[in-house]
C-alpha positions as a LaTeX table, in Angstrom:
\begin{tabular}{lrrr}
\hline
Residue & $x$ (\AA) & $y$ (\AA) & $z$ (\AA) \\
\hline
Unk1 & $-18.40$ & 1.97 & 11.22 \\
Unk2 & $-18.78$ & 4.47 & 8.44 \\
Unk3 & $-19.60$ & 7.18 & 11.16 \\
Unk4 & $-16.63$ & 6.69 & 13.38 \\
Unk5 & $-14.18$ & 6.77 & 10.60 \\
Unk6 & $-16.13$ & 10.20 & 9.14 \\
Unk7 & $-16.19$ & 11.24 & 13.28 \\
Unk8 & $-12.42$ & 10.63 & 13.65 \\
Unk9 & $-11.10$ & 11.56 & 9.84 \\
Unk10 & $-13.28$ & 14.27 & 9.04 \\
Unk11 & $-10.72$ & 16.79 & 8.85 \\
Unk12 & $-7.99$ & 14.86 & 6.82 \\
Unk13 & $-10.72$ & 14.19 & 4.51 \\
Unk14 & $-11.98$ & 17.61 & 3.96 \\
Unk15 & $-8.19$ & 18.67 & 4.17 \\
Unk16 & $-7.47$ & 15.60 & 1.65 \\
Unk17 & $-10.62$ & 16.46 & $-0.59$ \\
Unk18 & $-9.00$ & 20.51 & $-1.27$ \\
Unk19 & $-5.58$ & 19.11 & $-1.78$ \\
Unk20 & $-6.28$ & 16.87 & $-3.92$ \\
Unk21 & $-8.56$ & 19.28 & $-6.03$ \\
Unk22 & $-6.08$ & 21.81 & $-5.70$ \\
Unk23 & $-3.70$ & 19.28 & $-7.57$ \\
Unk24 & $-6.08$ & 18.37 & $-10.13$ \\
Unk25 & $-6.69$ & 21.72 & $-11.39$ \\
Unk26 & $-3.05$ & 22.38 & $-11.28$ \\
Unk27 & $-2.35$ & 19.53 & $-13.62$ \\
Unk28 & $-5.62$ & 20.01 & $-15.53$ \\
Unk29 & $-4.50$ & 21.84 & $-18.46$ \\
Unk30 & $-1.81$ & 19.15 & $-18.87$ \\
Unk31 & $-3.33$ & 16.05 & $-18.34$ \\
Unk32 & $-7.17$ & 17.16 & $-19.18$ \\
Unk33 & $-10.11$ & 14.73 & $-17.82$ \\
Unk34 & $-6.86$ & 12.38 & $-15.95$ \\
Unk35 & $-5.98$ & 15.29 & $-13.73$ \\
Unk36 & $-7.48$ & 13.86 & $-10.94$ \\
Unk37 & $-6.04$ & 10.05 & $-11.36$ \\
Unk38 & $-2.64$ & 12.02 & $-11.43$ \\
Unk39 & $-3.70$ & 14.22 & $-8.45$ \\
Unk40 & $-4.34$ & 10.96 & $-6.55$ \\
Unk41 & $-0.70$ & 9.90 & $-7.66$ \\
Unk42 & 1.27 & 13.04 & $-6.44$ \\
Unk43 & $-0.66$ & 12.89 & $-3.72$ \\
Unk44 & 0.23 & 9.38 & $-2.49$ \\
Unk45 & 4.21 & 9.97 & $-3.91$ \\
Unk46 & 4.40 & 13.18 & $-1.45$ \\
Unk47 & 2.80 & 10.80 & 1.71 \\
Unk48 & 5.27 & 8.71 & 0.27 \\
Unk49 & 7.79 & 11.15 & 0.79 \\
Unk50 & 7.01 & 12.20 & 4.07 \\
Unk51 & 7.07 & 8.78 & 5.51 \\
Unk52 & 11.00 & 8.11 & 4.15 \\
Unk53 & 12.58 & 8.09 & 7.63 \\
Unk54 & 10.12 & 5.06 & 8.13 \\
Unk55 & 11.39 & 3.82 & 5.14 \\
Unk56 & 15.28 & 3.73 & 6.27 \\
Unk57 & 14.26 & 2.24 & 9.46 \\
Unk58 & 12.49 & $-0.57$ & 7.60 \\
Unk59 & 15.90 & $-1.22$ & 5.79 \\
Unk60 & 17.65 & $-1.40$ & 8.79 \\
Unk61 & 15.59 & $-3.94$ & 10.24 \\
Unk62 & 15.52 & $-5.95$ & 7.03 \\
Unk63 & 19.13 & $-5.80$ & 6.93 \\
Unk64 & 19.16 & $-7.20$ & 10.83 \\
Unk65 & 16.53 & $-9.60$ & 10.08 \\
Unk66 & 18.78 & $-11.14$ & 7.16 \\
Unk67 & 20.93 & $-11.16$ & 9.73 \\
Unk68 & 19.17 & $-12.90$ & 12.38 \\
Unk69 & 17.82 & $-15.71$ & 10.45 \\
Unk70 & 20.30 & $-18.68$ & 10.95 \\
Unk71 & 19.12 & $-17.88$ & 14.63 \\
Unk72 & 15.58 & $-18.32$ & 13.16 \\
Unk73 & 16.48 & $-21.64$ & 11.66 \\
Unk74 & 18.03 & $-22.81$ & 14.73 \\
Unk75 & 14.64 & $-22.24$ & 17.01 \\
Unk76 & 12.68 & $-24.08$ & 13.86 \\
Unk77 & 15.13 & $-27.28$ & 14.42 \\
Unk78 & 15.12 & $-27.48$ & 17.80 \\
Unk79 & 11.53 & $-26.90$ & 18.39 \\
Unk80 & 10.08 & $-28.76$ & 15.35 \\
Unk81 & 7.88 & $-31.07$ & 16.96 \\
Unk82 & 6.28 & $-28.76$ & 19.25 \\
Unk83 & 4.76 & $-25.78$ & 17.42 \\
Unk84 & 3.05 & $-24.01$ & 20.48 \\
Unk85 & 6.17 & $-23.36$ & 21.76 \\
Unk86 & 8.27 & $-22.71$ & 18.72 \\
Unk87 & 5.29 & $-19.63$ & 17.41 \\
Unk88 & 6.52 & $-17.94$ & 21.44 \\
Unk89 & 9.81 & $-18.37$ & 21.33 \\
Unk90 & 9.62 & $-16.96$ & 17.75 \\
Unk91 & 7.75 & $-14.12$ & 18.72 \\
Unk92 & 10.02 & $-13.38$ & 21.69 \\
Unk93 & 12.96 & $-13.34$ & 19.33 \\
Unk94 & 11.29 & $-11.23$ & 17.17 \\
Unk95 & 10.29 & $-8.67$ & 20.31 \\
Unk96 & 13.86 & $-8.89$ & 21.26 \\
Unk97 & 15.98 & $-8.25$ & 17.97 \\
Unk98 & 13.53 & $-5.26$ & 17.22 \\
Unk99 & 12.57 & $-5.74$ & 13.54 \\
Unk100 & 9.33 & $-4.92$ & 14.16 \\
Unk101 & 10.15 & $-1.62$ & 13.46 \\
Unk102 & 10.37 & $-3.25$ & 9.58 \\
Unk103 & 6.16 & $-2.83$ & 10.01 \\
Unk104 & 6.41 & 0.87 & 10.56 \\
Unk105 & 6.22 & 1.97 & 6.80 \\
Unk106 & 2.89 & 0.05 & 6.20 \\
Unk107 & 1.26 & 0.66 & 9.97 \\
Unk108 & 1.59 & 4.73 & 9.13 \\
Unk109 & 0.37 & 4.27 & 5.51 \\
Unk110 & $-3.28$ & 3.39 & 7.33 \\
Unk111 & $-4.17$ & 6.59 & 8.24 \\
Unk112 & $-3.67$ & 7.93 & 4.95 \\
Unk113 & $-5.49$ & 4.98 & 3.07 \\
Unk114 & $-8.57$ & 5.13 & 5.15 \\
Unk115 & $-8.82$ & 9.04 & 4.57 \\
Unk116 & $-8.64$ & 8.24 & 0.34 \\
Unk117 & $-11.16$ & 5.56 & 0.76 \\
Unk118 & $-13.05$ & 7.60 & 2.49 \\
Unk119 & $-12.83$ & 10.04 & 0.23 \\
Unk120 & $-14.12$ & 8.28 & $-2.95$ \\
Unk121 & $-16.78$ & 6.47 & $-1.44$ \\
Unk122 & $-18.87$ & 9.70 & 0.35 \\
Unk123 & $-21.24$ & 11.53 & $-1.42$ \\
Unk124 & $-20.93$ & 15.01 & 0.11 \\
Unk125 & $-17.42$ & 16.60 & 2.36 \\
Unk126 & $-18.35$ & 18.66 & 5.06 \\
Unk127 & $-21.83$ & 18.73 & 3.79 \\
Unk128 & $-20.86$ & 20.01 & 0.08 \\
Unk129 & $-21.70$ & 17.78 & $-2.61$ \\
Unk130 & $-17.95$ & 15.60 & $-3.49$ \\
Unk131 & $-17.13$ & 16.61 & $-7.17$ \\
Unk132 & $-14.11$ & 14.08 & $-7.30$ \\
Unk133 & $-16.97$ & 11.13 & $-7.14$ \\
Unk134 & $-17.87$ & 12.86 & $-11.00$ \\
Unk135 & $-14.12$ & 12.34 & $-11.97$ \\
Unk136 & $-13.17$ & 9.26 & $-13.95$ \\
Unk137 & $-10.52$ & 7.36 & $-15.79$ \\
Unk138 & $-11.26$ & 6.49 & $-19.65$ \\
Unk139 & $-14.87$ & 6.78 & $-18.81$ \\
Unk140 & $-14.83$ & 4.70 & $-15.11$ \\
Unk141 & $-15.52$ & 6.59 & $-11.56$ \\
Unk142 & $-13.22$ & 6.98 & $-9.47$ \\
Unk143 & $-15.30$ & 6.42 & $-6.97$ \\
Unk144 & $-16.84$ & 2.87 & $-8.77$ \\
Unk145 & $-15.84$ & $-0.53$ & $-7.21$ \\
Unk146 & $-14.88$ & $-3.55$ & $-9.31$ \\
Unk147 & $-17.96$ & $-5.51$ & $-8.98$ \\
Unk148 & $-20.35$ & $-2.63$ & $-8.85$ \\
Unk149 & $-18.86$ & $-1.01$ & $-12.30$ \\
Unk150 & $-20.20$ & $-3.55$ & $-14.72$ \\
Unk151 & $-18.08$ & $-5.24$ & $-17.29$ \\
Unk152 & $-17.62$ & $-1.92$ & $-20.02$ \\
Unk153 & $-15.02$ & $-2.75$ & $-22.64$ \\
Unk154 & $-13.82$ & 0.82 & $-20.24$ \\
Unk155 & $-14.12$ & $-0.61$ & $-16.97$ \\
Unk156 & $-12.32$ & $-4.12$ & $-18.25$ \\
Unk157 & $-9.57$ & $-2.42$ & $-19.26$ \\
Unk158 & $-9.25$ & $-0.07$ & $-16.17$ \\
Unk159 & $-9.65$ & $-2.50$ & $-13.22$ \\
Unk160 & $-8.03$ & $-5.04$ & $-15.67$ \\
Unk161 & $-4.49$ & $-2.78$ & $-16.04$ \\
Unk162 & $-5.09$ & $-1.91$ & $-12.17$ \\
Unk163 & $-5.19$ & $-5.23$ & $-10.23$ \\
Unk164 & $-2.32$ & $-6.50$ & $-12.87$ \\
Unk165 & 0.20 & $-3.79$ & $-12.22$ \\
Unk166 & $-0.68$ & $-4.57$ & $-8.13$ \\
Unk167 & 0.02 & $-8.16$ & $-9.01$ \\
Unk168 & 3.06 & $-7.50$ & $-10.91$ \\
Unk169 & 4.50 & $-5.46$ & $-8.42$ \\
Unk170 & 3.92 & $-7.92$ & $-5.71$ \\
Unk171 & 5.55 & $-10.95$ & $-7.57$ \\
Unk172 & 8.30 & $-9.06$ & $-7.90$ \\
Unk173 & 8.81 & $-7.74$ & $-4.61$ \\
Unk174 & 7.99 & $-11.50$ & $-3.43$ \\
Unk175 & 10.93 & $-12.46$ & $-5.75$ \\
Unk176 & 13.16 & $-10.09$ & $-3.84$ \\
Unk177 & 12.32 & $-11.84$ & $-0.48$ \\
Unk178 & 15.44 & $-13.19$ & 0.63 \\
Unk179 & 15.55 & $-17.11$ & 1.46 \\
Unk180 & 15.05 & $-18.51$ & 4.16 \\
Unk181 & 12.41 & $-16.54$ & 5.80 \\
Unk182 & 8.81 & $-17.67$ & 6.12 \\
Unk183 & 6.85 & $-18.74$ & 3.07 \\
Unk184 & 3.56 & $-16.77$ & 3.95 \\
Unk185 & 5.94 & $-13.81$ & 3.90 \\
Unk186 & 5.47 & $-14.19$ & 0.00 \\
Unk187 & 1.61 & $-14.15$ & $-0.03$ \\
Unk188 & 1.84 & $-11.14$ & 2.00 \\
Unk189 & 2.73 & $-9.40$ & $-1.07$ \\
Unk190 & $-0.41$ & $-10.21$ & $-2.62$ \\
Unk191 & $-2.98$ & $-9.13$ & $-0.41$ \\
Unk192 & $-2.89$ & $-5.67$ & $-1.81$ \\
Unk193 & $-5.00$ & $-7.19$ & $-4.78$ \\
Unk194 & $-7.74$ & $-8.89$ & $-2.58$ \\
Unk195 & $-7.87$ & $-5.42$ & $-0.96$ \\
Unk196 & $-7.71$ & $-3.47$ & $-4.39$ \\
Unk197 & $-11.05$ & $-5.34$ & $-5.42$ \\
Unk198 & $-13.13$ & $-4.00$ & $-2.38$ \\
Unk199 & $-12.12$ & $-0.19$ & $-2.27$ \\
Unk200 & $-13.37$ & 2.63 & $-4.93$ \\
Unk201 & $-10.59$ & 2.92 & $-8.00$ \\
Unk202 & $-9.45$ & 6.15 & $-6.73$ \\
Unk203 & $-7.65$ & 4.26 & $-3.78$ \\
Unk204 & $-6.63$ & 0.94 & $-5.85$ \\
Unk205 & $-4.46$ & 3.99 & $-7.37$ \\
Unk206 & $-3.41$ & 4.95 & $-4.11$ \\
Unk207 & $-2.07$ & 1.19 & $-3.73$ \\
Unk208 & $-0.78$ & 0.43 & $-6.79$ \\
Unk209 & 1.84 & 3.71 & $-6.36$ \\
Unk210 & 2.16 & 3.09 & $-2.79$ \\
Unk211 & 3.39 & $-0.77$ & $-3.31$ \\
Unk212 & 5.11 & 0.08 & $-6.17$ \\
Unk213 & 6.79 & 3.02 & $-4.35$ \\
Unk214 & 8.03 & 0.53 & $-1.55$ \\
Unk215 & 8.98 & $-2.25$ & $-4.20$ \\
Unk216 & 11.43 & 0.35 & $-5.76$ \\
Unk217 & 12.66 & 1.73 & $-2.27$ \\
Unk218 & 13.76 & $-1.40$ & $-1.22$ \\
Unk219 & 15.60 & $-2.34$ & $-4.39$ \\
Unk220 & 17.24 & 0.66 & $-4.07$ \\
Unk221 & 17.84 & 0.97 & 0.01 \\
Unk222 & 19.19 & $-3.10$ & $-0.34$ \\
Unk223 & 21.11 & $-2.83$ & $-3.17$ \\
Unk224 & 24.41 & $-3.21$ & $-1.94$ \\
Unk225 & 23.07 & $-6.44$ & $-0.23$ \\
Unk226 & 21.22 & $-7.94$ & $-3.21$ \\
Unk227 & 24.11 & $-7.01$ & $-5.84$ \\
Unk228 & 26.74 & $-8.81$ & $-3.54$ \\
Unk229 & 24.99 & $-12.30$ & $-3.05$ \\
Unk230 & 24.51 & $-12.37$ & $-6.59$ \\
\hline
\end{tabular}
């Protein structure tokens, strides 16, 4: 598996792996042995950037969605009893009102999370040895994995601060959820911690900026919505 993702992201990763040491020693004489960390975080803001028309059309279809949903409760009462056909006839309603498009924002986000994992857990780019892997934060690799890392009084605190800051930003973009749409919505939120404890600390970074990036987009994007239910 690890050969078809080098096969088909090799370039983005060499391309990702001088960008983001470009960054680093821009910021280097500012933020000394963190320049890196911050590299990773400029890095994911400008993807973040880059993907904003995504991130309009996602509050357009959460706008129609909010919408949409006493139609949503209607198909839940009237096909209670038979669940087969109330999971098709809610994914035909789904198909037809077009807020799929919501999905967008995350589905183009891959791409660029597979090429930072990628990049923290390989040895050698382009068959040069990968100096980021010798970066760390207070003393932890970027490139070390929660349950490989040991349990430092560093690595504690690190992966500690990390997965809490993912957590806190996904109970409060689960708070945010409107009512009235599907409960395991809400635990969506949350599965960028079971992911963050699997992937090399350079890309839990890359998640905890990317969700927190789309927590604050929304707030801002629904605004008008949230400040005049309340």
């Amino acid at each position: 598996m690890s050969d078809f993702l080098d096969t088909v992201f090799g370039a983005p990763i060499e391309g990702a792996y001088h960008l983001v040491s470009a960054i680093a020693g821009a910021v280097q004489s500012v933020f000394g042995g963190a320049a890196t960390a911050v590299a990773i975080v400029l890095f994911t803001m400008a993807v973040r950037i880059l993907l904003l028309p995504l991130g309009f059309a996602q509050a357009k279809a959460e706008r129609k969605r909010e919408v949409l949903l006493p139609r949503l409760k209607e198909l839940q009462e009237k096909y209670s009893d038979d669940q087969e056909r109330l999971q098709r006839e809610t994914l035909a309603f789904y198909r037809s009102s077009g807020i799929f498009v919501g999905m967008l924002p995350t589905l183009a986000q891959i791409p660029f999370f597979v090429v930072m994992y990628r990049l923290f857990s390989m040895p050698a780019v382009n068959g040069q040895a990968n100096d980021l892997l010798t970066e760390d934060v207070l003393g932890v690799p970027l490139g070390s994995y929660v349950f490989g890392v040991g349990f430092s009084v560093e690595a504690v605190v690190v992966f500690g601060a990390l997965l809490g800051l993912i957590t806190l930003v996904g109970w409060w973009t689960a708070r945010r959820q409107p009512p009235g749409g599907p409960g395991c919505l809400r635990m969506v939120h949350y599965v960028t911690v079971v992911i963050a404890l699997f992937v090399p600390l350079a890309a839990g970074i890359y998640l905890l900026v990317t969700t927190a990036w789309t927590a604050v987009q929304r707030a801002i994007l629904l605004r008008d919505k949230h400040g005049a239910s309340s």
